[in-house]
C-alpha positions in Angstrom: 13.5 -8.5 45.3 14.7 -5.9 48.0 14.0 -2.0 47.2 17.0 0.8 47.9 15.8 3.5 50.1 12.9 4.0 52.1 10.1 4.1 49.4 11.6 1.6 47.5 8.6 -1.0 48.0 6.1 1.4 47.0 7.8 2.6 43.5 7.2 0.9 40.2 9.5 -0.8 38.8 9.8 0.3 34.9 12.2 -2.8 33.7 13.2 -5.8 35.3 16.5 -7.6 33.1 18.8 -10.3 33.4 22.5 -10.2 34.6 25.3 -8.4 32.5 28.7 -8.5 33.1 28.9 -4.7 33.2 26.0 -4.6 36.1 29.2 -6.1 38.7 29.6 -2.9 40.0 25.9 -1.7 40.6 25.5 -4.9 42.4 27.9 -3.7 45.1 26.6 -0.4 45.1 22.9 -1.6 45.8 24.5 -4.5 48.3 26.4 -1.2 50.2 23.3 1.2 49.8 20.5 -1.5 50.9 22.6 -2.1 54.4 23.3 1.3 54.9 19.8 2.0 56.1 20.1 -0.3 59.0 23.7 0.3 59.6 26.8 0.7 58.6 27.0 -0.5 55.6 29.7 -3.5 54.6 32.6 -3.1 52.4 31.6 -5.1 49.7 33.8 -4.8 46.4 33.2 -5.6 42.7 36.3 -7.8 43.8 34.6 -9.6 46.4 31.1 -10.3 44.3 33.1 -12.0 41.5 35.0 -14.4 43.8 32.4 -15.0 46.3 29.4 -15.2 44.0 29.9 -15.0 39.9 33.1 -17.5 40.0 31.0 -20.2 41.9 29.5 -23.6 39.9 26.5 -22.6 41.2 26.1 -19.2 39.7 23.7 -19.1 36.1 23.2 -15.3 35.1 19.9 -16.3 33.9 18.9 -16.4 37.7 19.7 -12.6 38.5 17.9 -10.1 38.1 18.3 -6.5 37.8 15.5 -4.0 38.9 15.5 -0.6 37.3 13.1 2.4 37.9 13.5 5.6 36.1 16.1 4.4 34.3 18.7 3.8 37.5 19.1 0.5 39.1 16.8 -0.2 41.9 17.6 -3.6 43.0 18.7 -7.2 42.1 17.9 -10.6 43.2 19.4 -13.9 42.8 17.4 -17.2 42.7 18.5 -21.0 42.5 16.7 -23.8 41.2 17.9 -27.1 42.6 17.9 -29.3 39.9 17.3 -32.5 42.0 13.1 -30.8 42.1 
């Protein structure tokens, strides 16, 4: 899981939940706010995240993650289990 911000790896994290439809627009703001400390950050809409990643076959919403600390989001991350393993 990726932190936000500079002491992100070093902060608890209070609650760690599965995907809800309503957490589309956090994910982009994380995905914006994690690049922006090395850069420009890309434009990444809710838009784009639902055509590029939740529309997909591939995509359970049991396999992401939300990270919250002090009640805000902190971070997400997605995993994939092949099922030919």
């Amino acid at each position: 899981m990726f932190g936000v911000g500079p002491l992100a790896a070093t902060l608890p994290v209070n609650m760690i939940r599965s995907f809800c439809n309503a957490d589309v627009p956090v994910l982009a703001d994380l995905w914006g706010l994690h690049w922006s400390l090395v850069g420009p950050p890309p434009m990444v809409t809710v838009r784009m995240i639902e055509q590029a990643i939740l529309s997909r076959t591939f995509f359970d919403p049991a396999n992401l993650l939300i990270a919250f600390e002090s009640g805000g989001p902190t971070g997400w991350v997605y995993f994939a289990i092949d099922p030919a393993d």
